[in-house]
C-alpha positions as CSV (number, residue, x, y, z in Angstrom):
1,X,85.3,-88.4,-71.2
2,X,84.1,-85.3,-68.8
3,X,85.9,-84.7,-65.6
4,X,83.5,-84.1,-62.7
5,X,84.7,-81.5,-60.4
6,X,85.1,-83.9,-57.0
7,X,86.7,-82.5,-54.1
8,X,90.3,-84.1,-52.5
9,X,89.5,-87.2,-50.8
10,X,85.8,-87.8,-52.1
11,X,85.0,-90.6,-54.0
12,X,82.1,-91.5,-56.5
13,X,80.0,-94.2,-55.2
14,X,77.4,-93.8,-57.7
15,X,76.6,-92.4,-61.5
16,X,73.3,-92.8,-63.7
17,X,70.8,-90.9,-65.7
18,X,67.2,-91.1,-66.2
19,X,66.7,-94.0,-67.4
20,X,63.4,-93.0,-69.3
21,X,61.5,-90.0,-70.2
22,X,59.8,-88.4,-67.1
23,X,55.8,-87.8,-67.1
24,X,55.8,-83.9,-66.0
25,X,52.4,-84.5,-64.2
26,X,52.2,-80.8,-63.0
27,X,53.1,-79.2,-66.3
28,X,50.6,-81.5,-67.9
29,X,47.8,-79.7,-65.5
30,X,49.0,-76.4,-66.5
31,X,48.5,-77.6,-70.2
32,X,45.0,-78.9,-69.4
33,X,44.3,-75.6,-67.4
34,X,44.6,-73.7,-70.1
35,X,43.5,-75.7,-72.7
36,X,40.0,-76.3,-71.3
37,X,39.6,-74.8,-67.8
38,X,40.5,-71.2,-69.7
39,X,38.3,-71.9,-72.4
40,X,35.6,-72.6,-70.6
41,X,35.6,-69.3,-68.3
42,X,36.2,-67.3,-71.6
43,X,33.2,-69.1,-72.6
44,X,31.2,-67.9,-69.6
45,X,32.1,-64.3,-69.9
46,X,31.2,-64.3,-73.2
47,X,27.6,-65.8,-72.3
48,X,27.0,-63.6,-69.5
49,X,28.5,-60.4,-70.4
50,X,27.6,-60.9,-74.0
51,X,30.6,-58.7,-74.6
52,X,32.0,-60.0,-78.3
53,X,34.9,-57.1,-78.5
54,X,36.3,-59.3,-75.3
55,X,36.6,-62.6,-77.2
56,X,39.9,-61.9,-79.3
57,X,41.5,-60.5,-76.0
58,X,41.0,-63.6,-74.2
59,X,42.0,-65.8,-76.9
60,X,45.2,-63.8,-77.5
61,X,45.4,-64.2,-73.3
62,X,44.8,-68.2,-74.0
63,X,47.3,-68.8,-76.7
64,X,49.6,-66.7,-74.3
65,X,49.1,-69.0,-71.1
66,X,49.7,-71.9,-73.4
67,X,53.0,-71.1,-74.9
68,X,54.3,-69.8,-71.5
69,X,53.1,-73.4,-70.0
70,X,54.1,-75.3,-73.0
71,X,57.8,-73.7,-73.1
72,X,58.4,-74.4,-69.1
73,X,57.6,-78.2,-70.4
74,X,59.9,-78.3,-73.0
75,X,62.7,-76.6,-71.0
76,X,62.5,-79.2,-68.0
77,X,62.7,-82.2,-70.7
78,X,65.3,-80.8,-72.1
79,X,66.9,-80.2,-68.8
80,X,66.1,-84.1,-68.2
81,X,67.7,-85.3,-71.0
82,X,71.5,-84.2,-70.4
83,X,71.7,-84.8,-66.4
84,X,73.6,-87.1,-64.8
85,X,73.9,-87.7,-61.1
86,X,76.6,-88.4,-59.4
87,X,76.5,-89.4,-55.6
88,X,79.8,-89.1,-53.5
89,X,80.6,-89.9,-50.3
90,X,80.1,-86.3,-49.6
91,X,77.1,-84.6,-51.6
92,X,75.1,-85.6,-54.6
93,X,75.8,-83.5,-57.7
94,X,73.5,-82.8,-60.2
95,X,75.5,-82.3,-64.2
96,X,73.7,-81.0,-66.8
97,X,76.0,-81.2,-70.0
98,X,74.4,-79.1,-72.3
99,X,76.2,-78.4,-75.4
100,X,77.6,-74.9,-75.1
101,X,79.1,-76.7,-71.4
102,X,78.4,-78.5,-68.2
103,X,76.7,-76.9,-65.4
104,X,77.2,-78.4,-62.3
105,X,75.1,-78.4,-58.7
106,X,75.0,-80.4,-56.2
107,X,73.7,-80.7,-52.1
108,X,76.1,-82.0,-49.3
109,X,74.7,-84.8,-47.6
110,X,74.6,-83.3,-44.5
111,X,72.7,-80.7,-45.5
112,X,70.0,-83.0,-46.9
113,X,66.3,-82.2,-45.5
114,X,65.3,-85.6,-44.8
115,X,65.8,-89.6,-45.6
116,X,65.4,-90.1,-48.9
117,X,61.8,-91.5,-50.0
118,X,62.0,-94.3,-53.0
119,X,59.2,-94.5,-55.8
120,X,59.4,-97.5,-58.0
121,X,58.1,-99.6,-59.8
122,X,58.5,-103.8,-60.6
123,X,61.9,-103.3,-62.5
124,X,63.6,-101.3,-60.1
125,X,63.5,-98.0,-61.9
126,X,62.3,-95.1,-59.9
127,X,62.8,-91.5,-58.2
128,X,64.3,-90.6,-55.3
129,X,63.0,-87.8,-53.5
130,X,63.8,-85.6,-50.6
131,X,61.9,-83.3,-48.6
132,X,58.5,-82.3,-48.5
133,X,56.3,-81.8,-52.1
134,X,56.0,-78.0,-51.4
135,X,59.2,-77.7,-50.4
136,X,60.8,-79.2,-53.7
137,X,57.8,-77.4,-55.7
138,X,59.1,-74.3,-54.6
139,X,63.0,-75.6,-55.7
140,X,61.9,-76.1,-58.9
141,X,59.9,-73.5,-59.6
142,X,63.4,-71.4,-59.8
143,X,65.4,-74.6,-61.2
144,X,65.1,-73.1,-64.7
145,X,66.5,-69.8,-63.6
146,X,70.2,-70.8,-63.9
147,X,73.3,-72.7,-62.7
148,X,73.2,-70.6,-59.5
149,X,69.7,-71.5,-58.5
150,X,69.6,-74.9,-56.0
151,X,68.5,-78.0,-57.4
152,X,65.2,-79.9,-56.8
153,X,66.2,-82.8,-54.5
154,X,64.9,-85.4,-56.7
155,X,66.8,-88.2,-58.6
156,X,64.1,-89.0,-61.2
157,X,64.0,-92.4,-63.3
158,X,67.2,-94.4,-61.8
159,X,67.9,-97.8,-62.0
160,X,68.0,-99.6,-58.9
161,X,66.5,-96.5,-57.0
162,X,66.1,-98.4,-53.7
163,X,70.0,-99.5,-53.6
164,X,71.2,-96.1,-54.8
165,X,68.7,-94.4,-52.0
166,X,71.0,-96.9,-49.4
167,X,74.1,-95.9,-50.9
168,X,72.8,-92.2,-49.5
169,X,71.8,-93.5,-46.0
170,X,75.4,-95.0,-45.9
171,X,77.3,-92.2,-46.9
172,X,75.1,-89.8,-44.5
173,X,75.3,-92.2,-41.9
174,X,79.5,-92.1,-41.9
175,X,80.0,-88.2,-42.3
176,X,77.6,-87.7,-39.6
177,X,79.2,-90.2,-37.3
178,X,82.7,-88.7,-38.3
């Protein structure tokens, strides 16, 4: 069993993982970028400049953009498949337990941007989200960096999202009135 590294006096209110595979909606644009918007302006350079000595360049430069786009994919399900989240009556921590170790990060509650916005769908199963889109775009565009960068406020793929989002409201609700 892992310990979780909680703090004197806090107490776990809440643990789960995603409960299902995440669809990485802007990684899949990067993919289609480069697969066929690339393409196609490689195409166009090639018919207007009629240069052939260009085309291997630019499909070296294609097959480039790909495996760069297609790695970043692979790393965030990766990432998606060995976190937990764990909310406390304090912060919400974010474990990754990879297997060379755990990684831990977490935001206090206080500290939290906004109220926390609830996705889901019939069964209950959603992602919790805080913050503005650019804002967390920005978070996650240096997620991959390490266990020092912050985490992207977002609890993807939870059962019971709406209750678990509550259990947040709560727990800010009392720190801030204490």
């Amino acid at each position: 069993m892992q310990k979780y590294p909680l703090n004197e006096g806090e107490v776990l209110l809440w643990s789960g993982s995603p409960q299902r595979r995440q669809k990485w909606f802007p990684e899949h644009t990067a993919l289609v970028l480069s697969v066929v918007v690339f393409p196609a302006i490689v195409a166009l350079q090639l018919i207007v400049f009629d240069d052939s000595t260009a085309a291997p360049m630019l499909g070296g430069l294609l097959i480039a953009f790909f495996c760069v786009a297609y790695q970043r994919l692979l790393d965030r399900r990766s990432r998606a498949g060995v976190t937990t989240y764990l909310v406390t009556n304090q912060r919400i921590v974010f474990a990754a337990n990879w297997l060379n170790g755990s990684e831990f990060r977490w935001v206090w509650l206080t500290w939290l941007p906004s109220e926390p916005r609830v996705r889901a769908d019939d069964t209950g199963v959603g992602t919790i989200v805080f913050g503005s889109r650019w804002s967390r775009a920005r978070v996650r565009e240096n997620e991959l960096r390490g266990a020092w960068a912050p985490p992207a406020l977002e609890l993807h793929q939870v059962a019971d999202a709406q209750r678990v989002a509550d259990l947040i409201l709560n727990a800010r609700a009392q720190l801030v009135a204490a």
